[in-house]
C-alpha positions in Angstrom: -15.8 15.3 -19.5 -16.6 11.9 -18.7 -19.6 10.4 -17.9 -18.6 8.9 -14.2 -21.9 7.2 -13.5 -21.9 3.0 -13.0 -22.6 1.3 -16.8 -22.7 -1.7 -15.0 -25.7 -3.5 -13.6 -25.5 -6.4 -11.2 -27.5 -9.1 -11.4 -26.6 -11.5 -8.9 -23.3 -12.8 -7.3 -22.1 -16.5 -5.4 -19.3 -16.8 -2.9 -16.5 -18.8 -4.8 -13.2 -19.0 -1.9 -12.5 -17.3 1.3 -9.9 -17.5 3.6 -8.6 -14.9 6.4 -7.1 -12.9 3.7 -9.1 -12.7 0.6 -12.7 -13.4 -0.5 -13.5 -14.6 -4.1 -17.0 -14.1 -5.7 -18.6 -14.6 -9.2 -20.9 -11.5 -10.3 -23.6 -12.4 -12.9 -23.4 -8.5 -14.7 -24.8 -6.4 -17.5 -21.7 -5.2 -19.5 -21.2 -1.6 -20.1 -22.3 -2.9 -24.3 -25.3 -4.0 -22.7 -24.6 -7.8 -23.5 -24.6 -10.4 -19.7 -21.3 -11.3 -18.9 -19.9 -12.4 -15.6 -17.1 -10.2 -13.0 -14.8 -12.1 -11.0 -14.0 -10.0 -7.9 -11.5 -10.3 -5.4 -11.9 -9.2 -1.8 -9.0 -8.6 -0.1 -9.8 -8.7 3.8 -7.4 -5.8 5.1 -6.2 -2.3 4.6 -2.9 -2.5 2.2 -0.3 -0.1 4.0 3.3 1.2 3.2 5.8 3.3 4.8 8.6 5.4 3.4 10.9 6.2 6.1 13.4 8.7 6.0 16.3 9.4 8.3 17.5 12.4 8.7 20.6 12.0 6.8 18.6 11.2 3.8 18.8 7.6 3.6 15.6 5.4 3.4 14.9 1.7 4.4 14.1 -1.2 1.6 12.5 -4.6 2.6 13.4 -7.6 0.8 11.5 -11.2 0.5 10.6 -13.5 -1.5 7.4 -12.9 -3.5 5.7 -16.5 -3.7 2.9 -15.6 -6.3 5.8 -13.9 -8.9 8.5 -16.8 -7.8 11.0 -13.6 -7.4 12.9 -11.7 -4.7 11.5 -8.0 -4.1 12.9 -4.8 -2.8 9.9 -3.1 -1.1 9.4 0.0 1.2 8.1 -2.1 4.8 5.0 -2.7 4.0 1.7 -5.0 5.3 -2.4 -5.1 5.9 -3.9 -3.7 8.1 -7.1 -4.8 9.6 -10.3 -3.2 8.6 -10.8 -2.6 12.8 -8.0 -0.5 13.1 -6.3 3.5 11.3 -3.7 2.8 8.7 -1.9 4.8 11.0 -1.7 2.4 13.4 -1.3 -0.4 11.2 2.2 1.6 9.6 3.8 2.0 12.8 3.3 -1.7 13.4 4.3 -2.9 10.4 8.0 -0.7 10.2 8.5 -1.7 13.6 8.1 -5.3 12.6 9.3 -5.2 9.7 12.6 -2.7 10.0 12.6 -2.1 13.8 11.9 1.4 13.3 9.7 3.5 15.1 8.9 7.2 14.2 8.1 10.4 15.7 6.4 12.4 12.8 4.1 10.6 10.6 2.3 12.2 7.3 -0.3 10.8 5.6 0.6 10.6 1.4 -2.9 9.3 0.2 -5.0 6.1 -0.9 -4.0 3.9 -3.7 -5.9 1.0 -5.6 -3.6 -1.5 -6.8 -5.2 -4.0 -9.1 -8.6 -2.1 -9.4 -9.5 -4.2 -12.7 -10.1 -7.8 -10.4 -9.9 -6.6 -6.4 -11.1 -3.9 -4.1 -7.7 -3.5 -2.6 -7.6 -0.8 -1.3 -4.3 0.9 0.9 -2.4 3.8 1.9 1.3 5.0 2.2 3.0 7.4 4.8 5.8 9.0 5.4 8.1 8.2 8.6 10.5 10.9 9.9 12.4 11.3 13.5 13.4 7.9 13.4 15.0 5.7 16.3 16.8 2.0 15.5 15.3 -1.1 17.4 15.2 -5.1 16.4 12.8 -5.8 14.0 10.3 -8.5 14.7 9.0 -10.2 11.3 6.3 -12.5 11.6 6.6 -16.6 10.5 5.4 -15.7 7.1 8.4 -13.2 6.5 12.2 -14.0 5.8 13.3 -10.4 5.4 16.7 -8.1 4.1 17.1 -5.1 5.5 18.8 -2.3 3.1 19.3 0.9 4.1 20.6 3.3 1.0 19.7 6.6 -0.1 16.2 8.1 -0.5 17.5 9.7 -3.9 19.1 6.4 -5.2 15.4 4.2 -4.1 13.4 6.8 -5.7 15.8 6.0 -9.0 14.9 2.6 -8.6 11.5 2.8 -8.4 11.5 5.2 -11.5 13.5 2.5 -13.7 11.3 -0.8 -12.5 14.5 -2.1 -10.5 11.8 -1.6 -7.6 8.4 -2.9 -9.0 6.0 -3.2 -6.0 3.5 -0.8 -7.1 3.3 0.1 -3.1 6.6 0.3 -2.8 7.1 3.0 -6.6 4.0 4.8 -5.2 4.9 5.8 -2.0 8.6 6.6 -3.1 7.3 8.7 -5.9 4.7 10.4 -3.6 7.3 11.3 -1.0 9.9 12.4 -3.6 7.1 14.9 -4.4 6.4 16.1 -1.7 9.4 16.6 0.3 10.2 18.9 -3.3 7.4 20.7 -3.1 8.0 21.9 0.3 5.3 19.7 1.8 2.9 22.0 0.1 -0.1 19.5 -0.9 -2.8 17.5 1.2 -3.9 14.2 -0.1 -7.3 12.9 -0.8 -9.3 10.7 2.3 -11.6 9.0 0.5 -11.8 5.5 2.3 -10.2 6.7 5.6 -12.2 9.8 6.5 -11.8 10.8 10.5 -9.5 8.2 11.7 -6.9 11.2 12.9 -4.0 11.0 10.4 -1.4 13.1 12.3 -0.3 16.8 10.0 3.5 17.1 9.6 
């Protein structure tokens, strides 16, 4: 087994950046090898959240825009933040109604990811939308967004060959696929979002 204690030791740390979406500091650290070293840390100021929804003929909804920081267009389950002040929960519903016009009647909770542990704390969840009604979505001025609706089978594909590479996006596919197959048999982890009422299927 591994020893899961902390073999690092923090020594001090200074503010580098912030804006209202990320903070940026500069850890002065004892390495793991005991040597000092320093720890760039990124902060990322809301809840990362992503919903796969699923219609009841099967089908499931894609997002498309343009990813500025990778200068390439990307197929993505809807997907936001959500501010630290309010449940995931709520934050998913707002962003697939935003985002795809969808709202939902049944809403699981598929567990917490970390997606770039190694230099930020982000830190998000993914869901699972079912019992779905069709509105206008309402993207914000930051978004110019596709809408493709296709088969859950054929996204799940996608996201298994890297045709789909938001890691939000391959998670939360992979995690429904899993559990709509195992019967909704399993209960995820609620590590960073104990008691804020995730609704049971």
């Amino acid at each position: 087994m591994a020893d899961e204690r902390n073999p690092w030791r923090r020594l001090s740390s200074r503010p580098i950046y912030e804006n209202p979406w990320i903070r940026v500091r500069e850890d002065q650290v004892i390495r793991p090898d005991g040597n000092p070293g320093i720890y760039g840390v990124v902060e990322i100021q809301n809840w990362a959240i992503g919903v796969v929804a699923l219609a009841e003929n099967g089908d499931t909804f894609l997002v498309g825009q343009y990813r500025y920081t990778l200068d390439l267009y990307s197929w993505e389950i809807p997907e936001g933040g959500g501010a630290k002040h309010e449940t995931p929960l709520a934050a998913a519903q707002r962003e697939l109604r935003e985002e795809a016009g969808i709202t939902a009647a049944r809403w699981t909770y598929l567990g917490e990811v970390h997606l770039s542990n190694s230099v930020s704390d982000e830190t998000g969840c993914v869901f699972l939308a079912e019992d779905l009604t069709y509105g206008e979505a309402e993207p914000d001025g930051t978004e110019e967004l596709g809408l493709w609706r296709l088969p859950f089978a054929e996204a799940v594909q996608r996201a298994l060959t890297g045709d789909i590479s938001d890691s939000l996006a391959v998670i939360g596919l992979l995690r429904a696929d899993h559990f709509l197959r195992s019967g909704r048999a399993w209960t995820p982890i609620e590590r960073s979002f104990p008691g804020l009422g995730r609704p049971q299927p």
